[in-house]
N, C-alpha and C positions, 0 to 999 in steps of 0.2 A: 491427558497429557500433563505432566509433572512442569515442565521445562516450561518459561518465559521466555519469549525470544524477544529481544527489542534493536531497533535501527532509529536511528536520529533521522527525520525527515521532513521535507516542504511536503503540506498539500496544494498543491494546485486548484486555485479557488479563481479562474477568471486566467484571461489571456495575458492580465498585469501584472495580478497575484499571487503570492507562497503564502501561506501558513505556517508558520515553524511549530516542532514538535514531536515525536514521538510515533514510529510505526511498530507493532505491537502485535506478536500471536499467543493469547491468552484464554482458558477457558474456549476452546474451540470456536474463536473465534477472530477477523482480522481486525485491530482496533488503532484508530490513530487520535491521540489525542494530543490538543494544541498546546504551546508553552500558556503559561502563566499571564504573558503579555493580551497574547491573543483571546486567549479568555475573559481577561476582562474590558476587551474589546466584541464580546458577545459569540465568539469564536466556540461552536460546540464540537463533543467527541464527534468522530463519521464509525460505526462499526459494521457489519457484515458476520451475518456465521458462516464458516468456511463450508459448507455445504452447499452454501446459494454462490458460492463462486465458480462462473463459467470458464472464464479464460484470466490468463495473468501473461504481460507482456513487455518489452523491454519496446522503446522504441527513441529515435531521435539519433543524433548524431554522436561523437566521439564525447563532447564536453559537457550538452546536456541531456543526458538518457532519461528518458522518464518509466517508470514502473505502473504500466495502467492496470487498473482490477475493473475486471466485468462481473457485474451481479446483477443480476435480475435485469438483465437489458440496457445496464449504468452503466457507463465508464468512466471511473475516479481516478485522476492522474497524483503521482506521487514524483517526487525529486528525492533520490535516497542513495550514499554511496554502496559502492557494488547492486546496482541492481540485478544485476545478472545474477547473484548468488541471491541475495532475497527472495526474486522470483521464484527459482529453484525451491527455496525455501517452502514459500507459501504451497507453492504446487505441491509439492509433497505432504504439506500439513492437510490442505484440500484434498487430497487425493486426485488430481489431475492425471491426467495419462504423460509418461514421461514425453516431452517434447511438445509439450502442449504452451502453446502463444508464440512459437519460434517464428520466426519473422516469414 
């Protein structure tokens, strides 16, 4: 795959905390890496190869939707706009079955 895809995104690190930074499908793989701040606040990449990805899902209400990836039994929460098409996104990069994490 030629193409970079990137989305500006929280990860969700704790029931209190975001992460700000960068969600990212590069090199066949899902990659999120933190801003600058958070970094040097000890803050490291989270990546996944899109092949270890089970499920990808939209969940929460109107204002905060969050974008989960299941990998290997994990579920990593994301805060990213349009999640709806990201998901989309991912699944397709992953090869998921279309309609796959639909609520």
């Amino acid at each position: 795959m030629s193409e970079q895809l990137v989305w500006r995104a929280n990860r969700v690190a704790g029931s209190l905390r975001a992460v700000g930074g960068v969600l990212a499908i590069q090199a066949a793989r899902l990659v999120f890496l933190p801003g600058r701040l958070a970094q040097r606040v000890g803050e490291q990449p989270w990546m996944v190869d899109l092949h270890d990805i089970e499920d990808v899902q939209v969940l929460g209400g109107r204002l905060r939707r969050r974008l989960v990836v299941t990998a290997d039994g994990e579920e990593t929460a994301f805060v990213v706009r349009g999640a709806e098409q990201v998901a989309a996104r991912i699944r397709k990069e992953a090869l998921l079955p279309e309609g796959a994490g639909d609520g």
